[in-house]
N, C-alpha and C positions, 0 to 999 in steps of 0.2 A: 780697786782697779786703777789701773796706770792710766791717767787724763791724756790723752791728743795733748801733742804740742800745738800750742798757737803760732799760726804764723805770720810773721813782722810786717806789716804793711808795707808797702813800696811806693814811695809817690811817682815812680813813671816805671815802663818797664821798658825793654831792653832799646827798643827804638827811641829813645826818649820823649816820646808823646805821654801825655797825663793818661794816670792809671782811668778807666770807667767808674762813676759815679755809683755806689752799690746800690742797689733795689731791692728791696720787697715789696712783692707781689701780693696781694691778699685776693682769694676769690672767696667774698665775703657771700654764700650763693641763698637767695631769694632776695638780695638786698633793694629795698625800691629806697625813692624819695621820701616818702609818708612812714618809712620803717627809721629809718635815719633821724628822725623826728625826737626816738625813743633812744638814741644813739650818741650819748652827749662828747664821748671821747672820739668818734669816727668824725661826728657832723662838726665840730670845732676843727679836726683837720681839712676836711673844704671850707672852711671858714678862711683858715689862715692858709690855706693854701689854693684851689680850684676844684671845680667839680663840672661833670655836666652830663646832661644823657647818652646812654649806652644803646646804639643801635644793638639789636642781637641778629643771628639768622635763623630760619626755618629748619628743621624744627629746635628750637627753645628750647634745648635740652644739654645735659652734662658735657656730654662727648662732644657733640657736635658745637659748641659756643665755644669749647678750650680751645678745641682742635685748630676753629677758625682765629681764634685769638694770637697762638703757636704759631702758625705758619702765615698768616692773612691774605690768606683763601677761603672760599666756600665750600660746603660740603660736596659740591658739583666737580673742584679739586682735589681735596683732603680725603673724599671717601668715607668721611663720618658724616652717613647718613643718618644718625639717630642714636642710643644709647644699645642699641644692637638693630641685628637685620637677618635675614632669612640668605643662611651662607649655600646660595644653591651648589655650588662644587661638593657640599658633604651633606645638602638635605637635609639643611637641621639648621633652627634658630638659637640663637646663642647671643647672650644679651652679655655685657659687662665682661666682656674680654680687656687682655690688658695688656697687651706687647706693642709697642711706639711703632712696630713696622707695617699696623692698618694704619698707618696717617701717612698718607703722600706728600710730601712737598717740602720746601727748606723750611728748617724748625728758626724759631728765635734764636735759641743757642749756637746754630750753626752760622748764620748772619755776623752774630754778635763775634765770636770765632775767630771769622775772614779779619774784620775789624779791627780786632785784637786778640791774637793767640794767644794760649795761655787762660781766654776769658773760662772762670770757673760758676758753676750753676748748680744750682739746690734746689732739689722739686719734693718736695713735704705734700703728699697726697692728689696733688693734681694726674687726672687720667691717663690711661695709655702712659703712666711710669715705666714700666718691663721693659727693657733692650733700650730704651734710649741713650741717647748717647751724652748724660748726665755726669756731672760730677759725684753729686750725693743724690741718694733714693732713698724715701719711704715712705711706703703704698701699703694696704690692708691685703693681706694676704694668711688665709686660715691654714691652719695644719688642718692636710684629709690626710688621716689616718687611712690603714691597709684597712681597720676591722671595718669601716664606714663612717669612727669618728670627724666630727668636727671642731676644730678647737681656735679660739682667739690667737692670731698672731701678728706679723706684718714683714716686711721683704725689704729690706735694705741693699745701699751698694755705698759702700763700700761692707761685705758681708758683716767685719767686726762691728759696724753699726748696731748692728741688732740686738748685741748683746748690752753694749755702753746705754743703750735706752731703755731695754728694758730693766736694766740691773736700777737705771735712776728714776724710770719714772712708771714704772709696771710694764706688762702683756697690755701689748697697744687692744684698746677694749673696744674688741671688734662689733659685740652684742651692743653696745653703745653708739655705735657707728651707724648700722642702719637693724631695723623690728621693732616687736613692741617695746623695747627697751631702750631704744636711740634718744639719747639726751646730750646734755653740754658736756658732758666726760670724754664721750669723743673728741671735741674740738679744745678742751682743756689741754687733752694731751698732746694733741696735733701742735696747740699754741708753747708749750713747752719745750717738746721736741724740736721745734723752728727755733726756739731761743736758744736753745743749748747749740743746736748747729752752726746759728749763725754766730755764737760767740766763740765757739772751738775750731769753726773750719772757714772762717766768713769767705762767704762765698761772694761773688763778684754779683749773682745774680740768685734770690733768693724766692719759687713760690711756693705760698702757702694757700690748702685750700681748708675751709672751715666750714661744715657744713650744718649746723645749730637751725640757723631756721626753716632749712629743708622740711624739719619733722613737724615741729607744730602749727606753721603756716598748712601743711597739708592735710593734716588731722583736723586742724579747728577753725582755717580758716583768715586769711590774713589780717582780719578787725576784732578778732576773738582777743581779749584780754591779755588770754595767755600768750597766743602769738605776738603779743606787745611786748609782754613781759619776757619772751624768749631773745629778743631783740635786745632788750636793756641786760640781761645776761651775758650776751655774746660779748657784748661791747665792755662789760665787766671786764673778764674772759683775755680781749683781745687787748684792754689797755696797758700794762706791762711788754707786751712782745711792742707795742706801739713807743713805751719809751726809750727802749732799746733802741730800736730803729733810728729816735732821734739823737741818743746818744752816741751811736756809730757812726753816723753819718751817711744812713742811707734815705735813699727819695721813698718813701710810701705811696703804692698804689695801690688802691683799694675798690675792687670791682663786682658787679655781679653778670650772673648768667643771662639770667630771667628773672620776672617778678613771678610769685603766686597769688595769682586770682581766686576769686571766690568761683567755686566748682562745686555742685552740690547732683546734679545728674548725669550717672554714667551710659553710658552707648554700649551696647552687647553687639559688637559689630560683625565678630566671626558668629554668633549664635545665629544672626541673618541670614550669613553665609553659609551655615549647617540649612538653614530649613527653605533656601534656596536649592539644595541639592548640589553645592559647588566644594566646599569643604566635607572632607574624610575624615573617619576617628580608625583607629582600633582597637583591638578591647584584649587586658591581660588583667586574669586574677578580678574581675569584675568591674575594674576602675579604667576609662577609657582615656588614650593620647591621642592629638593633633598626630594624624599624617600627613604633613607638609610635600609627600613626594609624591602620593595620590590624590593631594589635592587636587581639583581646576582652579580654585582661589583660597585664600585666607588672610588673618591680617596680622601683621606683628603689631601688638598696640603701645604704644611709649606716649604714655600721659595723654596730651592731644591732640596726637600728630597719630596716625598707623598707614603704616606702608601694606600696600594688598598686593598680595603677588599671587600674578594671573598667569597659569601654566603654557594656557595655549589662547596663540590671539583672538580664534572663535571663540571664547569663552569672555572676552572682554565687553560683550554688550549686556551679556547676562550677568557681570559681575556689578555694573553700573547700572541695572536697571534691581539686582537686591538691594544695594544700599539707596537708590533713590529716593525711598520715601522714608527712609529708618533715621527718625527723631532723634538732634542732636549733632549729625552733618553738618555744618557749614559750607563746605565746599569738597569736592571728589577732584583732585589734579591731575590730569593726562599728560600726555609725554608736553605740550605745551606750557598746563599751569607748572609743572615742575623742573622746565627751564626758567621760567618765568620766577620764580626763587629761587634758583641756583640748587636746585637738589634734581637735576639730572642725570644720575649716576647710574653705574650697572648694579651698584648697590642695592639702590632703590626701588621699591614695589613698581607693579605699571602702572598701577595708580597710589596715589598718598589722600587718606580722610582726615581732612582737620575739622576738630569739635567745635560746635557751637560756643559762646565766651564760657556757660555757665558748666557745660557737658566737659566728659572725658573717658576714655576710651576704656573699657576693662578688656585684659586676654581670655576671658571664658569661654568655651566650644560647645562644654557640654550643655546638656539640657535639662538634666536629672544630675543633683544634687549627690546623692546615694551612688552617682559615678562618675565622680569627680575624681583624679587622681590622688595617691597619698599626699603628692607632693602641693599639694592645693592650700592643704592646712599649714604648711610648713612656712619658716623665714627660709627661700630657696629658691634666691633672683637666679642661678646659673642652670635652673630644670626648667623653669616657667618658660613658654615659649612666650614671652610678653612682659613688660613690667607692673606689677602687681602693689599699688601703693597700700593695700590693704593687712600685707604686708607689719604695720606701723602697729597694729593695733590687735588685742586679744579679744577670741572672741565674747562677745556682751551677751550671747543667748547663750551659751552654755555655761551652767552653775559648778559644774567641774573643772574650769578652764584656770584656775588659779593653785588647784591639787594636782590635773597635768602639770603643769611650768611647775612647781617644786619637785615632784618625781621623776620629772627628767634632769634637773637641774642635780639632785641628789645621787642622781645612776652617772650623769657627766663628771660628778665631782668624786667619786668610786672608781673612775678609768673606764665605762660601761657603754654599751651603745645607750643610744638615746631619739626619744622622739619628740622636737618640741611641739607638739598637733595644736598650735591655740590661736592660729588665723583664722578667722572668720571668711565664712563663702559668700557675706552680703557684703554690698560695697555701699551701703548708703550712708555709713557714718564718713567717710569722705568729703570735707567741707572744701579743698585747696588744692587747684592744679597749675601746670604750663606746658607749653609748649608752643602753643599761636605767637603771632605775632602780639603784644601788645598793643590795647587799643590807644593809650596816651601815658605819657612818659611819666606820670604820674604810678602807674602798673607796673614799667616797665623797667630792667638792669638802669645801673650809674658807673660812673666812674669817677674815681677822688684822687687827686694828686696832692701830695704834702708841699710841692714847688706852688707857689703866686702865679697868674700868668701862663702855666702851662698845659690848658687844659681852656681851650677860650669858645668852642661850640660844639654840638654834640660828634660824639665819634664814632664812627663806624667799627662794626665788630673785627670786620676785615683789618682797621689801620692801629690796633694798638699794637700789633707787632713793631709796627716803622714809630710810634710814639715810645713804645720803651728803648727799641733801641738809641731813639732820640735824646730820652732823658738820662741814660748812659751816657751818651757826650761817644755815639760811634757813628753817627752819619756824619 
């Protein structure tokens, strides 16, 4: 294959002001203090260059911390109330959507722009990729097949992208990315792909999002071994694309979401809400769905945050007096508490349950096991009306679940439909969650800058948009 031309670097453009200072962006995500410890090539760059705590916003989650990062705004402006939400215009929960046009507000890129036209941007995995209005794209995105396959792939833009990465460094390994089978390969690739980009197209503004300790902090638990040892991997991993950076001469910023805490008890919060009599199922082929349009309430649950949407206003005392006593609540927010952290939106539930530090939310409705839906067993964030971290892991009570996963693996690799059925319906092996606010900065996101001096007390989630484009040399 014919290599991209490189293009000549320009020390000013046409106005003759100094070109912008290049960046990478790292969204290094569960990254705390205490993890950086295990981090010898990240934590020597705040050494030699600044670090300091990472305010995040409510909810602590994916969507909602980029989003506010991106534009530096709250979810109460941006409309990323969570890593999805109950889209009442079409009656239906839909989590992990991907088009830049649910984010309201001016993006960094556009800022940066006005600034300096011309300015070019690489977004390598960070959320709400689709339609933005980006130089370079690539975001995980599966081939659905017409027969109902599903297959590893990812979405580029400029479209020939897709093919110059996969020819050099495989089928972006989506099974790696998030299931029982999410490990460092995902983020190997991711870190590669950001390297090749940035040396064939450098972009003016490069982010990259890595998401390695997502899995085993959540699975095992943030003090577990291995959770240590996922951290000294990452950072493995990340050291190359690191000296690139310094050889290019870009500024390194390196940040997290959220921390994951130690979470060991889940909250059945729509189960509540079934045997209150306020959430609805229906029933096909034996295995029962959320009716989210007959509901009076339910909850969309995203780690330890869940938004409840309450159909009809009389139904809101009865929706606060099921969850009142159901263990593992922390707090029930009304239209008050949820101006009160800026997650006011139309978006948002009429009321939002944050989990107690150690609890976290599951999306489960049903009651009865024996009618749960197919899709319960399955890796299948885009059916689940809720995010399902259980997801991670195959299940431990079933002695067949290791002969499933080769049998479908073997029909997948035949061109054949397939079923991978080996999630588990107990959520107790779940040692690691987020979404609260962090109790002390020690729990909770950082941020590392490779500049001295640039980074001199903690920052607001809201202001790193005005801090990068600071350290660009555009305000």
């Amino acid at each position: 294959m014919t290599q991209p031309q490189v293009p000549t670097p320009q020390p000013e453009h046409a106005g003759g002001r100094p070109r912008p200072t290049p960046l990478l962006v790292l969204d290094v995500v569960g990254l705390t203090p205490r993890l950086l410890d295990h981090m010898p090539h990240l934590k020597a760059l705040g050494q030699s260059g600044s670090r300091a705590p990472l305010g995040t916003v409510l909810p602590a989650v994916t969507c909602a911390a980029q989003s506010t990062f991106l534009t530096g705004t709250h979810p109460c402006e941006h409309g990323i109330v969570g890593n999805g939400w109950y889209f009442r215009e079409l009656g239906d929960v839909l989590l992990w959507r991907q088009h830049n046009g649910l984010v309201s507000g001016d993006k960094l890129w556009d800022a940066a722009r006005r600034a300096h036209p011309g300015y070019t941007v690489a977004n390598i995995c960070w959320w709400y990729a689709m339609g933005a209005d980006t130089d370079i794209t690539v975001t995980p995105r599966p081939v659905y097949y017409a027969d109902g396959r599903k297959e590893p792939d990812c979405y580029t833009r400029p479209p020939a992208l897709h093919d110059e990465l996969t020819e050099k460094f495989g089928t972006f390994p989506l099974f790696h990315f998030w299931g029982p089978g999410a490990d460092l390969v995902s983020s190997r690739w991711i870190t590669d792909a950001t390297r090749h980009i940035n040396r064939t197209r450098r972009p003016d503004l490069t982010l990259c999002y890595l998401p390695h300790l997502d899995y085993d902090l959540q699975r095992f638990g943030p003090d577990d071994p291995r959770s240590l040892q996922a951290a000294a991997d990452l950072d493995a991993a990340m050291a190359p694309l690191l000296d690139d950076a310094k050889a290019e001469g870009r500024t390194v910023v390196a940040l997290s979401e959220y921390g994951i805490t130690r979470a060991d008890r889940p909250v059945d919060i729509n189960r509540a809400l079934r045997r209150a009599g306020l959430l609805d199922v229906h029933t096909q082929d034996g295995m029962e769905y959320l009716d989210p349009m007959a509901s009076r309430a339910f909850a969309v649950a995203d780690h330890q945050i869940a938004h409840v949407y309450v159909r009809r206003p009389e139904d809101l005392e009865a929706t606060k007096a099921a969850l009142a006593g159901l263990p593992g609540i922390e707090q029930l927010l009304d239209d008050e508490g949820k101006k009160t952290h800026h997650l006011d939106h139309p978006r948002s539930g009429e009321l939002v349950a944050v989990a107690e530090p150690d609890a976290w939310f599951t999306y489960y409705y049903w009651l009865d096991d024996a009618r749960a839906p197919d899709f319960a067993r399955l890796v299948e964030i885009h059916r689940k009306p809720g995010y399902d971290p259980v997801e991670l892991f195959m299940d431990p009570l079933d002695p067949y679940v290791k002969v499933k996963a080769a049998t479908a693996l073997a029909r997948k690799k035949l061109g054949m439909r397939y079923r991978m059925a080996v999630v588990p319906l107990d959520p107790s092996p779940l040692r690691g969650s987020h979404g609260r606010l962090p109790l002390s900065d020690d729990e909770g996101p950082l941020i590392i800058c490779s500049t001295p001096h640039a980074i001199t007390g903690r920052v607001a989630a809201t202001d790193v948009k005005s801090l990068l484009l600071d350290l660009a040399g555009l305000t």
